[in-house]
N, C-alpha and C positions, 0 to 999 in steps of 0.2 A: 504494500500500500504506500508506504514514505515512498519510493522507488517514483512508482506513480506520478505521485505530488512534486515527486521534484523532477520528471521528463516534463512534466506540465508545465512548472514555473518555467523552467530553462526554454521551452518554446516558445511560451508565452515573451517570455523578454526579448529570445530573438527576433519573434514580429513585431513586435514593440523598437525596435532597432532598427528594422528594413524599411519599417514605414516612416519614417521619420525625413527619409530622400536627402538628397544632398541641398539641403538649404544653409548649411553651417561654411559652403565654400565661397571664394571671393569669386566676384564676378570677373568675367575674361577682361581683363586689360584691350581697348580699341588697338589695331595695326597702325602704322601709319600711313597708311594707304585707305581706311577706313577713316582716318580724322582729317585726310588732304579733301575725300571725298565730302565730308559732312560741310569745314570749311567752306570750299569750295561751293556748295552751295547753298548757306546758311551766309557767308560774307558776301557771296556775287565776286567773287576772284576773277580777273583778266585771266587769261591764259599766260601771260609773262609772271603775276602772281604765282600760279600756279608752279611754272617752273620753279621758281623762286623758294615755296615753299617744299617743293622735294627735293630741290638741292638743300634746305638746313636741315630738313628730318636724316638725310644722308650724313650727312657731317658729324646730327650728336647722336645716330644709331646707336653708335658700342658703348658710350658714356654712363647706361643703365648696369653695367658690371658692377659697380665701386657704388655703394649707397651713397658716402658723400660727397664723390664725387656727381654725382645724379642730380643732387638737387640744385647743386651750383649748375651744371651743364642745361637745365631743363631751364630753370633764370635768365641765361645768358642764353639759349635756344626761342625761348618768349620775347626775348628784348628783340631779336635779330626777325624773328616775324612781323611783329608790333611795325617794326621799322620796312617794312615794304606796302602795309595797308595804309589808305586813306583816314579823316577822323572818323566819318562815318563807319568805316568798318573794323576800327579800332574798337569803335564803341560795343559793337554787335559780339566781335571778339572778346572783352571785358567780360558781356553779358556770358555768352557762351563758359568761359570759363569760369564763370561765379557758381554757375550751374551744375557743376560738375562737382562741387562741395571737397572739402580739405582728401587728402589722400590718408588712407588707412594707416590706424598706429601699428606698430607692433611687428614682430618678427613673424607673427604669420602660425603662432605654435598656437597652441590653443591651451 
């Protein structure tokens, strides 16, 4: 009977565990190819724009290795975009990024 009781419980809690889904995981980080595109048309980017911004996404690709170097890189990656938009779509870009709320604390362990 205890035997029973405890194939039960131990099943019980492992469905209790499968259902639960992967909601504790972070969300996919955007490519850069998915944020040239959104950009692009959420700012109304030239096509010279355009170029413009995959050649800086190219330059700080690797920069994401080194965390603190990342954050400085991503800084100085924003200033250097900032600096090929118009104010108008500085402004849109501002918004855009506010949007997007602070980036996650923590190592990621749980």
């Amino acid at each position: 009977m205890r035997k029973l009781i405890l194939i039960g419980f131990i099943m019980s809690l492992a469905t209790l565990g499968f259902s639960q889904g992967p909601s504790q995981q972070r969300p996919k980080r955007p490519s850069a190819e998915e944020m040239i595109k959104k950009a692009t048309i959420e700012l109304d980017l030239s096509p010279d724009q355009v170029k413009s911004w995959k050649e800086i996404h190219i330059k700080y690709a690797n920069s994401e290795a080194d965390r603190k170097k990342a954050d400085e890189s991503r800084a100085t990656m924003t200033k250097e975009l900032e600096g090929i938009l118009d104010e108008a779509q500085k402004e849109k870009f501002e918004k855009m990024r506010a949007g997007q709320g602070p980036p996650p604390k923590g190592g990621g362990g749980r």
